[in-house]
C-alpha positions as CSV (number, residue, x, y, z in Angstrom):
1,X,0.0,0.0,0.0
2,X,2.6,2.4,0.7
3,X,4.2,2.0,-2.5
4,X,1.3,2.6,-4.8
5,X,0.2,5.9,-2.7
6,X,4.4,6.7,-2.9
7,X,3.4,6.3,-7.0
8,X,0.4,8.0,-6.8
9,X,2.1,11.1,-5.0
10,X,5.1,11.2,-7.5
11,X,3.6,11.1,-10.6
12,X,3.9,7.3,-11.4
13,X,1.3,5.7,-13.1
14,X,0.4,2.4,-11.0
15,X,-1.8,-0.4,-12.3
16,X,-4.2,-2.4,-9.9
17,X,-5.4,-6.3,-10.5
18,X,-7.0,-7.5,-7.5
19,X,-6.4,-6.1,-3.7
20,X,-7.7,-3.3,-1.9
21,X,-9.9,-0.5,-4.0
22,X,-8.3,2.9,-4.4
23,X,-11.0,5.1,-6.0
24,X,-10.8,7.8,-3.4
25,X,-7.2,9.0,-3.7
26,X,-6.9,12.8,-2.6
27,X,-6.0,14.8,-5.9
28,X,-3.2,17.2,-5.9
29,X,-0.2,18.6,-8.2
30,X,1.5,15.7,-9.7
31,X,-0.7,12.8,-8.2
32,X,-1.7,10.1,-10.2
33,X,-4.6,8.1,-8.6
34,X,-4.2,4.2,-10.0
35,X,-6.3,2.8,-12.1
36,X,-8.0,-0.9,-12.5
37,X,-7.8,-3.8,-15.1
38,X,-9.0,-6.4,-15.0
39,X,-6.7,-9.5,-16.2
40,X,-3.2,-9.1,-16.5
41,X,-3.7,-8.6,-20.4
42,X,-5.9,-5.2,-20.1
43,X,-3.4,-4.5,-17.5
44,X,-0.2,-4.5,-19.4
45,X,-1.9,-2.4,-22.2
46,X,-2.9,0.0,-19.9
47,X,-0.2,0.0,-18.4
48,X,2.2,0.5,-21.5
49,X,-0.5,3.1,-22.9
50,X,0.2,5.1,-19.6
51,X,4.2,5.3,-20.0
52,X,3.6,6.1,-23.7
53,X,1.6,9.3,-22.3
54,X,4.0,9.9,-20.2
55,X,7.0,9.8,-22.2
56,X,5.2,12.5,-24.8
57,X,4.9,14.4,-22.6
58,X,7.9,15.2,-21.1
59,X,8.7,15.5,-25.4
60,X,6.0,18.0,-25.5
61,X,4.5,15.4,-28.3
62,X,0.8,15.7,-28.1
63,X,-0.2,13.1,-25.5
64,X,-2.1,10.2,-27.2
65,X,-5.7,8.7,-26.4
66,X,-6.6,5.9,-26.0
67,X,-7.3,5.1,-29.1
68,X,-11.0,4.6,-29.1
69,X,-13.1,2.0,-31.6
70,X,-15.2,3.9,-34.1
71,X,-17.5,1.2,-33.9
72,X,-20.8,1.9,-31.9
73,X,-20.9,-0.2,-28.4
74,X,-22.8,-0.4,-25.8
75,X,-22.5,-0.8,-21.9
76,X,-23.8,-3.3,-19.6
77,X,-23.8,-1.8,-16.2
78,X,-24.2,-3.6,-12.5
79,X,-23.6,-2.9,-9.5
80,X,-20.3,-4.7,-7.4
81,X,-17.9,-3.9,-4.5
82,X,-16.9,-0.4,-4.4
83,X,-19.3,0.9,-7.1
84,X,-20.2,-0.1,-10.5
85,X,-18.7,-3.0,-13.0
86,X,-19.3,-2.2,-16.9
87,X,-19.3,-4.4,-19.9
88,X,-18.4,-2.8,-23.2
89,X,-20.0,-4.4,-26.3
90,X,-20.2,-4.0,-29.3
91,X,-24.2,-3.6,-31.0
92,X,-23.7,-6.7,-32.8
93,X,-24.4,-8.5,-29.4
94,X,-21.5,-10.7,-29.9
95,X,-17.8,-10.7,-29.5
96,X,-14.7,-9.7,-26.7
97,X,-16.4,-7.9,-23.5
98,X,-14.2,-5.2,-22.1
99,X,-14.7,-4.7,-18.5
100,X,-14.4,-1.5,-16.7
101,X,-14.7,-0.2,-12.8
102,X,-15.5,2.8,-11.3
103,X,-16.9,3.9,-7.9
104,X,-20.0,6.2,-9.4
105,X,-22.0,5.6,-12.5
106,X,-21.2,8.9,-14.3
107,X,-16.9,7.3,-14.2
108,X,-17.7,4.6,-15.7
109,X,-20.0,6.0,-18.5
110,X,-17.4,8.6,-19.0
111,X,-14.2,5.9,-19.2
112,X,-16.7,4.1,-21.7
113,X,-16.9,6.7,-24.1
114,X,-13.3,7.6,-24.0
115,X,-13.4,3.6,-25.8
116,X,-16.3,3.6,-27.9
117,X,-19.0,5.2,-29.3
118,X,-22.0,4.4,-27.2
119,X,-25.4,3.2,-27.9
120,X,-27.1,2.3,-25.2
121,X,-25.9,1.9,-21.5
122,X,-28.1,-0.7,-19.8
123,X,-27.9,-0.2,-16.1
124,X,-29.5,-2.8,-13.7
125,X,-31.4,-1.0,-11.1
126,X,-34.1,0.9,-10.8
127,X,-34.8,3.7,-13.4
128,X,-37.9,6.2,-12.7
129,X,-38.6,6.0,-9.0
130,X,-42.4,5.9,-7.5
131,X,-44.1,8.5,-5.7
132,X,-46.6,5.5,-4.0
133,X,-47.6,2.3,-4.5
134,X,-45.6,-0.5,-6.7
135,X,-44.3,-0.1,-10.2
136,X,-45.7,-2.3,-12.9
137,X,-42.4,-2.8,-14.2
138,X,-41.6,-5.2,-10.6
139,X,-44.7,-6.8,-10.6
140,X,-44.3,-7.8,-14.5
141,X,-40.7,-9.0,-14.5
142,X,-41.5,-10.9,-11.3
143,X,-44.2,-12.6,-13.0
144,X,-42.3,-13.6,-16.0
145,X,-39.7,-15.1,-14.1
146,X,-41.8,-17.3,-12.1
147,X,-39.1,-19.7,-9.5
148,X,-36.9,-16.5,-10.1
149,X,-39.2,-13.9,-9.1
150,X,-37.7,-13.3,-6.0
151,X,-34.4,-11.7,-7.6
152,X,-36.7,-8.8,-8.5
153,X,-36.9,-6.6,-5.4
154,X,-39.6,-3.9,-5.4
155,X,-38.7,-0.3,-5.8
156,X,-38.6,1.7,-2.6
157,X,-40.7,5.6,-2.9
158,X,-38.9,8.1,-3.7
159,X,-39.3,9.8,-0.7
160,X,-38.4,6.4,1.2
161,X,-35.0,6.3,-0.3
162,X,-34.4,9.9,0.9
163,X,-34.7,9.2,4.6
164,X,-31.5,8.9,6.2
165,X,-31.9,5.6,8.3
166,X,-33.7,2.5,7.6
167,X,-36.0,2.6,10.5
168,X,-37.1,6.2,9.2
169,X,-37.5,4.4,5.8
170,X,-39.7,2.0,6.5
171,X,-42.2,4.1,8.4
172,X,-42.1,6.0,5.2
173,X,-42.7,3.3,3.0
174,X,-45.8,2.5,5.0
175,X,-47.7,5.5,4.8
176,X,-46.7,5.7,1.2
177,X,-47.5,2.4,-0.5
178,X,-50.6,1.9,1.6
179,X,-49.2,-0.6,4.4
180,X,-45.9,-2.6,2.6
181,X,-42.8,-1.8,4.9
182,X,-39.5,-1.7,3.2
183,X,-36.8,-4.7,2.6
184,X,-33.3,-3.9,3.5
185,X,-32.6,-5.0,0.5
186,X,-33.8,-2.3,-1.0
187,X,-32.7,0.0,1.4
188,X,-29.3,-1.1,1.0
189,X,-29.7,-0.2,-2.6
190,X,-30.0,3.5,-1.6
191,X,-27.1,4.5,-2.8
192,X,-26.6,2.9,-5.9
193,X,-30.1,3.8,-7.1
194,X,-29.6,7.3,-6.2
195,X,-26.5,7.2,-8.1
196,X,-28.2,6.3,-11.1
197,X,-30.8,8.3,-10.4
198,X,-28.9,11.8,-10.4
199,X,-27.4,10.7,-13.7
200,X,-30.2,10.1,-15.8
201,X,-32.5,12.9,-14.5
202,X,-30.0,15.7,-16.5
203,X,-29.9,14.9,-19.3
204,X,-26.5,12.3,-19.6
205,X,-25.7,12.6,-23.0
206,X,-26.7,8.8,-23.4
207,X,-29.9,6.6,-23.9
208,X,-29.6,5.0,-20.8
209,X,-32.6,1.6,-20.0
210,X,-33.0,0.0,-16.8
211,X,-32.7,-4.1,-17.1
212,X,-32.5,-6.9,-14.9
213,X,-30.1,-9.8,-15.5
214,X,-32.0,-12.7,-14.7
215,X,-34.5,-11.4,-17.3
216,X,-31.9,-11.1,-19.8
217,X,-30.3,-14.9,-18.8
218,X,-34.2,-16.1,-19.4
219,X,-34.8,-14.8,-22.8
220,X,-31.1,-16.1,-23.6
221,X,-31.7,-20.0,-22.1
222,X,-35.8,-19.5,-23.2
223,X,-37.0,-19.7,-19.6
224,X,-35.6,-18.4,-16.2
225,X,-33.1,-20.6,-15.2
226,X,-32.9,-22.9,-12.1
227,X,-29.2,-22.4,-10.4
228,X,-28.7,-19.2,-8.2
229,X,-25.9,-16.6,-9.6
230,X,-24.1,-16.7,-6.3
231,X,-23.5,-20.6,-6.5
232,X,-20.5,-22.1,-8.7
233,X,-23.0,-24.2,-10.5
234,X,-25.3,-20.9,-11.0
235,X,-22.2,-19.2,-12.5
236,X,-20.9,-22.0,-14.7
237,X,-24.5,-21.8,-16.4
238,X,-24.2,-18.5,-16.6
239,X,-21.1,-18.2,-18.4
240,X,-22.3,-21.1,-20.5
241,X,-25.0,-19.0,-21.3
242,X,-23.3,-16.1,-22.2
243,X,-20.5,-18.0,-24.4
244,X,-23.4,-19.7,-26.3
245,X,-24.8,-16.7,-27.7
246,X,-21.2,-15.3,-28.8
247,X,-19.8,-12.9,-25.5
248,X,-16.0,-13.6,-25.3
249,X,-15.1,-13.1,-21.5
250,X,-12.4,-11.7,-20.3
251,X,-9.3,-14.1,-19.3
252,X,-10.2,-14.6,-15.3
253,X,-13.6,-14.7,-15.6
254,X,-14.8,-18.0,-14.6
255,X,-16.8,-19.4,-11.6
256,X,-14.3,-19.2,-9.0
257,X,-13.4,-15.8,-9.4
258,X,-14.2,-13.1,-6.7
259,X,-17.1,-10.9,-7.6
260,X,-17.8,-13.1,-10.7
261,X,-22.0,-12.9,-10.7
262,X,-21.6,-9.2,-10.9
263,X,-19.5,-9.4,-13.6
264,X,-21.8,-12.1,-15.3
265,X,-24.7,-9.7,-14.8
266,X,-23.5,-6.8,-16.4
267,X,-22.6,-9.4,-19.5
268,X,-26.3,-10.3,-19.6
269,X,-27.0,-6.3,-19.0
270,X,-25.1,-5.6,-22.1
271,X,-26.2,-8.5,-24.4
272,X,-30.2,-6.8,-23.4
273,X,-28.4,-3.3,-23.8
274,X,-27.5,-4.7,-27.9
275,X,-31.1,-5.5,-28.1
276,X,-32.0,-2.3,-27.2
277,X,-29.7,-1.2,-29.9
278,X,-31.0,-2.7,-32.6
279,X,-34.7,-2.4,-32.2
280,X,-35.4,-6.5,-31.0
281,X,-35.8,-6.1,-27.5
282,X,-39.1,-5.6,-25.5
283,X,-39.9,-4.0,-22.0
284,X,-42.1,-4.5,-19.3
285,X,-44.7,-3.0,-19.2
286,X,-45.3,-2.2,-23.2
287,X,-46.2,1.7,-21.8
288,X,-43.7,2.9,-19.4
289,X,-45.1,4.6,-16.2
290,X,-44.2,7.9,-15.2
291,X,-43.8,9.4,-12.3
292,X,-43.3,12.9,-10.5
293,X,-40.0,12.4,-12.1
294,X,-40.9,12.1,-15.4
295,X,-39.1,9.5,-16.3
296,X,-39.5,5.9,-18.4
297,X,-40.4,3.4,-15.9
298,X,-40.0,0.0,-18.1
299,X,-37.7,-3.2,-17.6
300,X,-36.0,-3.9,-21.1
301,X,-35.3,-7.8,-22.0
């Protein structure tokens, strides 16, 4: 640790795989704050791209970029340790996935584009938060994925999601939806969803869709599937899945790997997000709902 913050400090650019996160590193004259890969492949060519930038500009070359595809992409986004993982696509649906980390949404969306052209960015969580009551969108998806319902947690109230404890939540949730008290895990998802939310209500320079994973694995396998993502089984399917329909994972990726249902997700996330693209996918319900926020309530698929 002390050697990558000495790095950081002195202007030396410093490549993570694994360990500890380091999003938060106080800026400053001459401070580099590391960056992440994931696989030692990416990590080398980030890391080589880095020195190259360097080395122009103490030439006083201009300083390259990083060399972005012209092809349009899109970007499958869930939520993991520390913030957000993203999966760059192309629209084709098929092909290498690029991942990519970052600690808020509007990083990640923003280190996407320096890459590729963007599309779509398909984010799972909630999109278009309720003033009262449930959204269709839960009740729908739920309903379509039968055994796998349960994955689908409903939307906490806007208002709900502003209080600052969970206690003061709940008693919140009650008077608004009529009577149904709040799930910690949706409370948990406070931040996250808030995250997303402040990004998509300006306008974010981006069609950005809300989509659910386990919707996306079902219409990929033609039914929900049986295995639970957090199981090794659940993530071999999964990555089965996936390589059936043509995503080429990254090197590491495989069901042993820490964090690997999150990085399965936004896979699925992004295969949706290419549907999106091209005008095959469908969302749930047919007619978004709106709320005070004015905002597309739908689950794409």
């Amino acid at each position: 640790m002390s050697e990558v913050v000495l790095a950081a400090r002195t202007g030396v650019p410093v490549v993570l795989v694994g360990g500890p996160r380091l999003d938060d590193v106080p800026g400053g004259a001459g401070v580099v704050a590391p960056v992440r890969a994931d696989g030692p492949v990416y990590a080398v060519s980030l890391a080589m791209r880095l020195l190259d930038q360097q080395e122009s500009m103490r030439a006083g070359r201009p300083v390259p970029g990083p060399a972005p595809d012209s092809a349009p992409h899109v970007l499958g986004v869930d939520g993991a340790a520390g913030g957000w993982v993203g999966a760059l696509l192309t629209v084709r649906g098929t092909g290498p996935v690029r991942l990519l980390r970052a600690p808020v949404i509007r990083t990640l969306v923003g280190e996407a584009l320096a890459l590729a052209p963007l599309a779509v960015v398909a984010v799972d969580i909630p999109i278009g938060l309720p003033d009262t009551g449930t959204r269709q969108a839960d009740v729908l998806a739920r309903r379509r994925l039968g055994k796998r319902g349960s994955s689908v947690f409903p939307t906490p109230v806007r208002d709900a999601l502003a209080a600052p404890t969970y206690a003061q939540a709940r008693q919140v949730s009650v008077v608004r939806t009529g009577g149904r008290s709040l799930a910690a895990q949706g409370y948990a998802l406070r931040r996250a969803i808030l995250d997303v939310d402040g990004f998509v209500r300006p306008d974010p320079g981006v069609r950005v869709v809300e989509v659910h994973p386990e919707l996306s694995f079902a219409v990929m396998a033609g039914g929900p599937l049986d295995s639970r993502k957090k199981d090794r089984s659940g993530a071999l399917e999964r990555i089965g899945v996936l390589t059936s329909h043509g995503l080429v994972l990254p090197d590491g990726v495989d069901a042993d790997a820490r964090g690997v249902d999150d990085v399965l997700d936004a896979a699925a996330a992004a295969w949706t997000g290419a549907r999106v693209a091209r005008g095959e996918a469908y969302r749930l319900p047919e007619e978004p709902e709106r709320f005070s926020d004015g905002i597309d309530a739908a689950i794409w698929s």
